[in-house]
N, C-alpha and C positions, 0 to 999 in steps of 0.2 A: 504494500500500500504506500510505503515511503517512497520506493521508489515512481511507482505512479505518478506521484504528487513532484513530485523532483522532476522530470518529464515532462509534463503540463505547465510546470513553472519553465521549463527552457524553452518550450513551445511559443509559449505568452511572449517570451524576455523575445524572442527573434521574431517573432510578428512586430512587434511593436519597433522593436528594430528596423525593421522593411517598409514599416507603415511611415517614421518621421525623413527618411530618404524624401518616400514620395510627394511628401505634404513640401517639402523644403525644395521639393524641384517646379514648384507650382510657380507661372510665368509674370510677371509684374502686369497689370491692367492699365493699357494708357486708358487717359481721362481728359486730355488736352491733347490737341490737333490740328497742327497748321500742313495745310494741303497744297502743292502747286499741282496742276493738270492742264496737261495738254489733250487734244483728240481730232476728232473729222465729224460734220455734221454734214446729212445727207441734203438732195436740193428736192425738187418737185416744183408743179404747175402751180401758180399762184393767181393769176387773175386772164381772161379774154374778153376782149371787146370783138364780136365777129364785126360790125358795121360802122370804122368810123367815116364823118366826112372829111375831106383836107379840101380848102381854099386854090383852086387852082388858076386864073385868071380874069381877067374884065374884059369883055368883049361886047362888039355891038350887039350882041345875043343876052346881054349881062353877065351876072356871077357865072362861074364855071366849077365843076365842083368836082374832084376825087372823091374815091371810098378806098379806105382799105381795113384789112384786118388787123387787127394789135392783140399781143399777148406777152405775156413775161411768165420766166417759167426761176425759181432758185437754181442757183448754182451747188454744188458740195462744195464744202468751204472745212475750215478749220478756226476752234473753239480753243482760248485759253482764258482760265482764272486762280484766283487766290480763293481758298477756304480754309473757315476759323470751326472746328467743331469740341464744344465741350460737353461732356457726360456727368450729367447732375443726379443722373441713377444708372446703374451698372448696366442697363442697357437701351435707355432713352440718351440723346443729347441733342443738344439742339447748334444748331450751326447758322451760319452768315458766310455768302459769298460774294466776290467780285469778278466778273466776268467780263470775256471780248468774245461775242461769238461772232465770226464771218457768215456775213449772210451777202455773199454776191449774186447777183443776177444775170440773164441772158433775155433781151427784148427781141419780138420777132412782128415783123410787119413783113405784112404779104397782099397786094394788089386782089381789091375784089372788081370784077372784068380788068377792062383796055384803061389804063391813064390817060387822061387829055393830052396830047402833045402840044408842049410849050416852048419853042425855040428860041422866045423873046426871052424866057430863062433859061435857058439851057437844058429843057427836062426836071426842073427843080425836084418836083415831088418823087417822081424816079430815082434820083439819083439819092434822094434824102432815105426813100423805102431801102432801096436796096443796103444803105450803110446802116438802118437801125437795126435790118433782121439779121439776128446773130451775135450784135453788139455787147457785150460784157458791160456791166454797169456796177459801179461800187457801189456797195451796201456792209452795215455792220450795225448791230445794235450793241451797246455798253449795258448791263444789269447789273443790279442790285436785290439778291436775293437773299432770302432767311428762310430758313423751315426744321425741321425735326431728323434723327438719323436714329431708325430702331437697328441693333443689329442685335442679331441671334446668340453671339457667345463673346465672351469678355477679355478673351487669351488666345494666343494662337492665330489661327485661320480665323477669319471675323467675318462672316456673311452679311449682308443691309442692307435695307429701303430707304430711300428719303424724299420725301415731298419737300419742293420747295416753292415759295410763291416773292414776287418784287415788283421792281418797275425795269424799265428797259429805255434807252434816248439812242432813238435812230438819228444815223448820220448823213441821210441823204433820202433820197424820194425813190417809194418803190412803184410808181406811178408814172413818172414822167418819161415820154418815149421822142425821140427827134432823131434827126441825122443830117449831116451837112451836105451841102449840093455845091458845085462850081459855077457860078452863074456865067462867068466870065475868066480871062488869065490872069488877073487879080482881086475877083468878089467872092466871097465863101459866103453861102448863106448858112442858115440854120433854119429848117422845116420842123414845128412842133406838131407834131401826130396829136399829140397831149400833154397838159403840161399841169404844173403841182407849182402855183407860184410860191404858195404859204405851206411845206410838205409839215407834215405830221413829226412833233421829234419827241415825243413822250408815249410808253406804251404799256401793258400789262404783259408779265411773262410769266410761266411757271415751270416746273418741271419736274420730274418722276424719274428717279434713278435707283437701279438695283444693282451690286457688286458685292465684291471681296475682296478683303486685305488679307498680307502676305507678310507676315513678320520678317526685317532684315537682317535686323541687329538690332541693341542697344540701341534708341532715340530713331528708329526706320520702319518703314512699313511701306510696302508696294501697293500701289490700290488700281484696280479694274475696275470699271464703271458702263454698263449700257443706262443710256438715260433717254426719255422724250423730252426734248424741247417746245414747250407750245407757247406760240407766243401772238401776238395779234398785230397786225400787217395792213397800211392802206392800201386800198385797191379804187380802182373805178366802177361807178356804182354802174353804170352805162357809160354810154357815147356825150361827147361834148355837143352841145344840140344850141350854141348859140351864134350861128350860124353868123347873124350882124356882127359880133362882136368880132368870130374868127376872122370874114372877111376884112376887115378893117387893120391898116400896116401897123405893126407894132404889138397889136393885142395877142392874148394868147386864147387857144382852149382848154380851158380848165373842165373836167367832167364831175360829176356829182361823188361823193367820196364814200365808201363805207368800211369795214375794216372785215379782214375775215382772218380766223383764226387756224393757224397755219401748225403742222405738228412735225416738227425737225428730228426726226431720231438723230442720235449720235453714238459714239463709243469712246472712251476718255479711261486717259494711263495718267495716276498721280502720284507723288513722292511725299509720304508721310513724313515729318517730322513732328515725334512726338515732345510734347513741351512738358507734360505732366503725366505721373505715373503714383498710380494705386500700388503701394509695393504686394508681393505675394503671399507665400506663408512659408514663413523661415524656420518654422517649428511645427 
């Protein structure tokens, strides 16, 4: 029976032996999170106008008028930002970011029938169509967002969601279509298809991200990120229908404006540096 007991007791002594190993290899918990990320945002169709008119000359006949088709479609582009994320429970934290996401564009105008031939301008409207379809156009919105990051486990491999919601300041008009024309061996015109005198530079954005971190080391962590981009975009509500106004030198066609809200997927690679750390358990 002594010996029993003497047995059961060394049994105990090495368990528990094997058990403080385990507990002391347990991995520190960051809690503070500055993120750089880079990635790629995909493009898509964004707005058509099938029917607009364009101003094509004065003639003893009067006004003269083009049609043509207009559309703008996004380009893939590339996103980079700053993120701040702290964890106020071991697995909620909430976070703030600063973002650049490339939002370039591609305008396409395309002749609906026969253009009026104009040789007192050199073809103007033709040659303006022809230079706007296909044309690349800068675009980018700057954001400012905040929202929440749940992740699944506290150590290690980190699985997570994050919603996040902000504003967004476009830097250019995703609206405006023209192209220039030679009227002459020294006149360059500019034909506005459409034009965005006053463009829109304030917007709503939000976005939906799911990924994993990769522990690197000491103060690192690798992060993967698929996320949607949604954000809200001017477009043309219809055609510019002010006919007096277009005709008239100088004036533009501005069309009726509404916003439609546009869903960017992307994919995004960030470099953790942890700022704060939950230590583990040393005993």
């Amino acid at each position: 029976m002594r010996d029993l007991r003497a047995t059961a007791g060394l049994v105990l002594a090495l368990a528990a032996g094997l058990a403080l190993p385990a507990r002391a290899q347990t991995s520190d918990q960051p809690n503070l999170i500055f993120t750089i990320n880079g990635g790629l945002l995909t493009g898509g169709a964004l707005w058509t106008v099938p029917r607009q008119l364009v101003f094509s000359e004065q003639n003893s006949m009067g006004n003269q008028w083009d049609t043509v088709s207009l559309a703008r479609r996004l380009h893939s582009g590339f996103l980079a930002s700053l993120t701040a994320t702290y964890y106020f429970t071991p697995h909620v934290g909430v976070n703030a970011e600063a973002g650049f996401f490339g939002l370039e564009s591609e305008s396409a105008c395309v002749p609906v029938g026969s253009l009026n031939p104009t040789p007192a301008n050199n073809n103007q409207n033709a040659q303006a169509c022809t230079r706007a379809n296909g044309a690349n156009q800068a675009g980018a919105a700057q954001g400012l967002l905040v929202g929440l990051t749940f992740r699944a486990t506290t150590r290690g491999i980190q699985p997570y969601v994050r919603p996040e919601i902000g504003i967004a300041f476009l830097s250019s008009s995703f609206v405006e279509t023209a192209g220039n024309a030679l009227v002459n061996d020294t006149t360059v015109s500019t034909v506005y298809f459409l034009a965005d005198e006053n463009h829109k530079e304030l917007t709503w954005v939000a976005s939906l991200g799911a990924g994993v971190t990769f522990p690197l080391g000491p103060g690192y962590q690798l992060r993967f990120e698929a996320r949607d981009l949604i954000i809200a975009l001017p477009r043309p509500a219809g055609p510019a229908t002010d006919t007096a106004r277009i005709a008239n030198v100088g004036a533009l066609p501005d069309p009726p404006l509404a916003m439609r809200v546009v869903n960017v997927p992307s994919f995004t690679i960030g470099l953790d540096i942890v700022l704060e750390r939950r230590r583990g358990h040393r005993y």
